[in-house]
Steps between C-alpha positions, in 0.01 A plus 500: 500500500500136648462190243473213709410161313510133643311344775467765812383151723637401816748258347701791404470672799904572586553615112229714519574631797897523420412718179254694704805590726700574212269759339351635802761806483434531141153549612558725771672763314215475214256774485241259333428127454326319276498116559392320157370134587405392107803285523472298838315150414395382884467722834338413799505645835826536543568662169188750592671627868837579296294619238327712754794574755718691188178693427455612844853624543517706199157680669635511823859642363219808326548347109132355329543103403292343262444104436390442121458139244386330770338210391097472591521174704762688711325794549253407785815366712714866473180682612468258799869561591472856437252527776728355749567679830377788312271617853746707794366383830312793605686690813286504777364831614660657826252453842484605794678280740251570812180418175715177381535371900095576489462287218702226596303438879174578288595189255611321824137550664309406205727198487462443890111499418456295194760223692228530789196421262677220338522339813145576617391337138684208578376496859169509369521247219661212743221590747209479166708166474495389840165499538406296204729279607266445844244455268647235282778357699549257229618794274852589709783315303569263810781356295676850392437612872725190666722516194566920590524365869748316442733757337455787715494296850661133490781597254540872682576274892859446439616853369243673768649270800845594452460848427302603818752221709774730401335823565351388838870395553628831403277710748600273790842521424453887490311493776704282760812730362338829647285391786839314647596871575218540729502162656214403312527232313186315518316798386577380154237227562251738501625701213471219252227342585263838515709609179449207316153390562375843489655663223821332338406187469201559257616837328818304403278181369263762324811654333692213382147354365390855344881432324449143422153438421372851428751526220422137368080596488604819292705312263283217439191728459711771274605223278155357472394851424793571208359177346148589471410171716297738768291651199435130381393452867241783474409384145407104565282696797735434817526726746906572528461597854345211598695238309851691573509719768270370753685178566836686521427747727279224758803333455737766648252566775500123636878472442624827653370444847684188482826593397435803743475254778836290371692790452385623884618198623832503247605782668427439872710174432776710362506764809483183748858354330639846507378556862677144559813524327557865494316613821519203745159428527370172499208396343353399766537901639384605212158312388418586905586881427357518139120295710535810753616760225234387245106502488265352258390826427824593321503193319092602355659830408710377221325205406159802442716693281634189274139450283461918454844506385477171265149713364701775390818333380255288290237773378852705367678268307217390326344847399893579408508186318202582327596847393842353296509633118602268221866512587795353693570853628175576675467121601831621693453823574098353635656229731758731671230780582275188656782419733545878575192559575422174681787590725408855570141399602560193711741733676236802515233232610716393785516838615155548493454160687741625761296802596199314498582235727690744745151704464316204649724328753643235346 
């Protein structure tokens, strides 16, 4: 039989918890508890989990434990504490390993699919928008447009420059260091300028943009979505597609070319230093051997692919950005699957621009 009296509050917490130690192998060897609370003037939560906690290990230990003269304003707060962690996680029922693989592609597919439909839906609503924007011209946000413009291309020239200098660097380097086996050094010419205007030069560009300003469209959007302003879009009777994502994603189409075309020539300036310093080749050489090497066809190659992929960086960061949940975890977890998946499909597209240009001669 326990008498406690006092105030069971947090105040108190080491005394209570001191004499708690104290009795608990009093309590132990007991083969019955009664805890009478007619004498303790304040309790709160605290009071209620020690309250609770004793009466739990004299159940546990096999002994019954009862809790009387508790006062009615306390009563409400022991039930609520009583009910604490009172549900066992239910054990998860044994399957087959070959059903659970099943399962997990089937998921995968129906994930694949609904990923594929968001798109199209997005696809569809900038196109809806598009075309009322030929019919009222005055209704594209000329302002937003050059403002977007001048995030994703003017501010993206110096980062985009000296990354693709670097790499065009790099694969003349590597290339003058194993064609000088074979005696064929200028060869190297032709590798970076076919490499770069064809394929590097804008898959690198489309990367570092789908990084940059595909992450920055799915922030801005997921934040306007967490704070309700899209819904007050929709509400005052603005289209959000029209007013928001049109102008960003016209943006990244005009300024991708561009930076396309200055990271192209970034990186043939880069292999014509290496090919200098490192190679022996003097410009002069080189600009004649890159005229002979190179066609304008090569350069139409990656400056056709630079719009398709802007389309698709653009139409997924938005529709990610637009799918974020009213919290800082799915704003993050939203922006890193847009740059994912922006990645993946700029490199998939290139692929599939690759076959069809070898498909048709050029």
């Amino acid at each position: 039989m326990l008498s406690p009296s006092g105030a069971w509050t947090a105040i108190h917490a080491a005394t209570l918890e001191s004499l708690l130690n104290f009795d608990a192998p009093t309590i132990d060897r007991a083969n019955s508890l009664k805890i009478d609370m007619a004498n303790v003037s304040e309790l709160d939560t605290l009071g209620a989990w020690l309250l609770e906690k004793m009466s739990r290990g004299a159940r546990q230990a096999g002994h019954s434990a009862t809790v009387v003269g508790v006062a009615v304003r306390y009563k409400g707060l022991i039930e609520d504490v009583r009910q604490v962690n009172r549900r066992k996680p239910t054990s998860r029922p044994h399957q087959n390993p070959v059903l659970a693989r099943l399962e997990t592609v089937g998921r995968s597919t129906f994930g694949a699919i609904e990923d594929v439909l968001v798109f199209l839906q997005m696809l569809g609503a900038l196109g809806s928008a598009g075309l009322g924007v030929l019919r009222r011209p005055r209704s594209l946000r000329f302002k937003s447009l050059v403002y977007h413009l001048h995030q994703v291309g003017w501010q993206a020239i110096s980062i985009i420059a000296l990354v693709t200098f670097l790499i065009g660097a790099i694969i003349a380097q590597q290339g003058i260091f194993h064609f000088r086996k074979f005696g064929a050094e200028s060869y190297v010419v032709d590798l970076v300028g076919i490499l770069v205007l064809r394929e590097i030069g804008v898959l690198i560009v489309a990367i570092m943009v789908a990084g940059r300003s595909g992450s920055a469209y799915t922030a801005e959007l997921g934040s306007m979505k967490m704070r309700e302003e899209i819904d007050a879009l929709s509400t005052m009777g603005l289209d959000p597609v029209e007013v928001l994502i049109l102008p960003r994603i016209i943006a990244l189409v005009l300024a991708l070319p561009i930076l396309a075309f200055i990271g192209s020539m970034a990186a043939l300036y880069g292999g014509g230093l290496v090919a200098w310093f490192y190679g022996g080749m003097s410009p002069a050489i080189y600009i004649a051997r890159l005229h002979e090497a190179v066609s304008v066809t090569h350069f139409e190659v990656g400056m056709i692919k630079a719009p398709f992929m802007a389309l698709v960086i653009g139409i997924v960061a938005c529709s990610e950005g637009l799918r974020v949940k009213g919290s800082a975890e799915s704003l993050g977890k939203q922006t890193t699957i847009s740059v994912v998946k922006s990645i993946f499909l700029v490199i998939v597209l290139d692929g599939v621009f690759a076959v069809f240009f070898a498909s048709i001669g050029m």
